[in-house]
ROPA-269677 format. One record per residue: z, x, y of N, C-alpha, C in turn; residue in three letters. Coordinates in steps of 0.1 Angstrom, whole numbers, padded with zeros to 4 digits, always signed. Each point is the difference from the previous one (the first is absolute). Layout:
REM ROPA-269677
ZXYZXYZXYALA;...
REM end
This chain:
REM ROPA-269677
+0952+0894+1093+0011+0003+0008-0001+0014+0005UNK;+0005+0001+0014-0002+0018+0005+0014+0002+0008UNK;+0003+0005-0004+0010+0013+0008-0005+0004+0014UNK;+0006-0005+0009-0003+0005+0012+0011+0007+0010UNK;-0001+0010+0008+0010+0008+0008-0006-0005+0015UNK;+0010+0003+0007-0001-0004+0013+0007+0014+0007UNK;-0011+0009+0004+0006+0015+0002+0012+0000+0012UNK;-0002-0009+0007+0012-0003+0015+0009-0002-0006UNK;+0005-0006-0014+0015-0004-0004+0002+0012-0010UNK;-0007+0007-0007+0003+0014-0006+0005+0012+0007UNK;+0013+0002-0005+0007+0011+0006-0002+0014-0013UNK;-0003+0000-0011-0003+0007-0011+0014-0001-0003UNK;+0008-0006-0006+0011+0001-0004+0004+0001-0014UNK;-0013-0003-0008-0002+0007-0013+0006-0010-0008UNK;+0008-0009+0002+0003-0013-0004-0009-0006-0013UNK;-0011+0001+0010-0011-0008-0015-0004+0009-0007UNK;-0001+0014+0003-0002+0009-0013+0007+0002-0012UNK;+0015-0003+0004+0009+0002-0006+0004-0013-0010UNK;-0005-0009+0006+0001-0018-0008-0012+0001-0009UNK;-0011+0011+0006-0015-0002-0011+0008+0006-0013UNK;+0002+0012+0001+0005+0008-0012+0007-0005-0007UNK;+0013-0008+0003+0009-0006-0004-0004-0008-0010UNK;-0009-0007+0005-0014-0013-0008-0006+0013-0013UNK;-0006+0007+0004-0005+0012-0013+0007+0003-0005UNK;+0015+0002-0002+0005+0014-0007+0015-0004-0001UNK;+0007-0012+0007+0008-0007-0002+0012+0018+0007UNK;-0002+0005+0007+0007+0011+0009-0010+0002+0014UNK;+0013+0002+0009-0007+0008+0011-0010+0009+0002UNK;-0014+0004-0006-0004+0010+0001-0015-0001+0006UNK;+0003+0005+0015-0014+0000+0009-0014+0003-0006UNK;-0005+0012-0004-0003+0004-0009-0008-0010-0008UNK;+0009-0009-0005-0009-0009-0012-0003-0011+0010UNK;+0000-0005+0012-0002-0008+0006-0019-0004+0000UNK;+0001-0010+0004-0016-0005+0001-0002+0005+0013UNK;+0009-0003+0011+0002+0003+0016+0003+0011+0004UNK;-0008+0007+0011+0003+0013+0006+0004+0002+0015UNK;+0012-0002+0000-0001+0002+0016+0005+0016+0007UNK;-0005-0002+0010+0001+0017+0006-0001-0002+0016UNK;+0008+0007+0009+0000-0001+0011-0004+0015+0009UNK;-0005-0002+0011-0005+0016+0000+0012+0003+0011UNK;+0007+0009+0000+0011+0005+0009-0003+0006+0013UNK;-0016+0004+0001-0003+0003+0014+0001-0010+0008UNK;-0013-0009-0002+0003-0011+0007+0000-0019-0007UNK;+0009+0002-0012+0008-0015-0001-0016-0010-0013UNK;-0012+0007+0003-0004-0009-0004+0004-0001-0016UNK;-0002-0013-0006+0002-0007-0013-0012+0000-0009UNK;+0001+0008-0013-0015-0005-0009+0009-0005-0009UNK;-0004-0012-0005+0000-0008-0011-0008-0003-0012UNK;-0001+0002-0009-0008+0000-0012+0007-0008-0009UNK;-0016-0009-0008+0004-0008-0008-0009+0007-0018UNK;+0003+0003-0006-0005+0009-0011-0004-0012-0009UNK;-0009+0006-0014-0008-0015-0006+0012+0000-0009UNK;+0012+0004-0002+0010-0003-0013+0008-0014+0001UNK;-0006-0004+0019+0010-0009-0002-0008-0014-0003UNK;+0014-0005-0004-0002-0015-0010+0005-0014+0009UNK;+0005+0004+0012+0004-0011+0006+0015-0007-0005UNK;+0007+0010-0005+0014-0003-0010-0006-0017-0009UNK;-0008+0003-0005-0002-0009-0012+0014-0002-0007UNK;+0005-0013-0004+0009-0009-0008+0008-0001+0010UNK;+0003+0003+0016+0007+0001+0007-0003-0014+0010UNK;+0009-0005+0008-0008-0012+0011-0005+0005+0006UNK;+0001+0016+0013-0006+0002+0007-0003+0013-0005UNK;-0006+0010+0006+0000+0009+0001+0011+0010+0009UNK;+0006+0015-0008+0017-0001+0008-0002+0003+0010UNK;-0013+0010+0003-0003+0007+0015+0002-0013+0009UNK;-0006-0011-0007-0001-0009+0015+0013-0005+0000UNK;+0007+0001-0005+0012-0008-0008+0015+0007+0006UNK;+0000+0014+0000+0011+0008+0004-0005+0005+0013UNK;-0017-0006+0006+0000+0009+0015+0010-0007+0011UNK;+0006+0011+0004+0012-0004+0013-0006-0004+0010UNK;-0011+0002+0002-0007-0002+0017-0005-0012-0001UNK;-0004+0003-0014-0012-0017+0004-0013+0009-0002UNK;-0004+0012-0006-0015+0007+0009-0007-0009-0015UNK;+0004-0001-0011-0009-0002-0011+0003-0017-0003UNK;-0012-0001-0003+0003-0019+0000-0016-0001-0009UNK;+0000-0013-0007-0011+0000-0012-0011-0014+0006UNK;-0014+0002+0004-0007-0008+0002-0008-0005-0009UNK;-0001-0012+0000-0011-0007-0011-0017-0001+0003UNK;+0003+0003+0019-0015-0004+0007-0003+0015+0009UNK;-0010+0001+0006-0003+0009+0010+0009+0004+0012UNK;+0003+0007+0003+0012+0003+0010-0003+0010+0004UNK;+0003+0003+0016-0001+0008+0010+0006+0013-0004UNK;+0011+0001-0009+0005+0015-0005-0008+0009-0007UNK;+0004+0013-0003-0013+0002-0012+0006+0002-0013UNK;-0008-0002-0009+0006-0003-0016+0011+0016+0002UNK;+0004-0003-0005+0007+0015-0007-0005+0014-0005UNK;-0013-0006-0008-0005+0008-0008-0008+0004+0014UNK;-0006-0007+0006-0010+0009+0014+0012+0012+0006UNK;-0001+0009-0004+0010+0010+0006+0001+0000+0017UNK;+0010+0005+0006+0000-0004+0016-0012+0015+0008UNK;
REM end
């Protein structure tokens, strides 16, 4: 199973960083997240990072990133797909 992002529906809204942590540490806290997002304020672009802590929310159905994303950007494939894994940083 892979975690995939689709950079055109990612707004960095920090959403799944904040649902990773929550999965770790049972609180809000970015910081302990698996996920890093950051936006650069000159011009807009998005880096996304997937760190090796994460577990895919094991005992969970899905995983929450894919689970609480508002846009739709994170979604979980079984086969080869045109996005790039997660972990391939953008």
């Amino acid at each position: 199973m892979k975690i995939i992002r689709n950079s055109n529906l990612c707004y960095a809204c920090k959403t799944c960083q904040l649902a990773c942590s929550f999965h770790h540490t049972k609180a809000f806290w970015p910081e302990r997240s698996s996920i890093i997002v950051s936006r650069n304020p000159q011009d807009g672009t998005i880096k996304w990072r997937m760190n090796a802590t994460c577990d895919q929310c094991i005992n969970e159905k899905e995983p929450l990133c894919v689970k609480y994303c508002m846009y739709g950007a994170l979604q979980i494939s079984n086969k080869n797909a045109n996005e790039k894994e997660v972990k391939d940083n953008d």
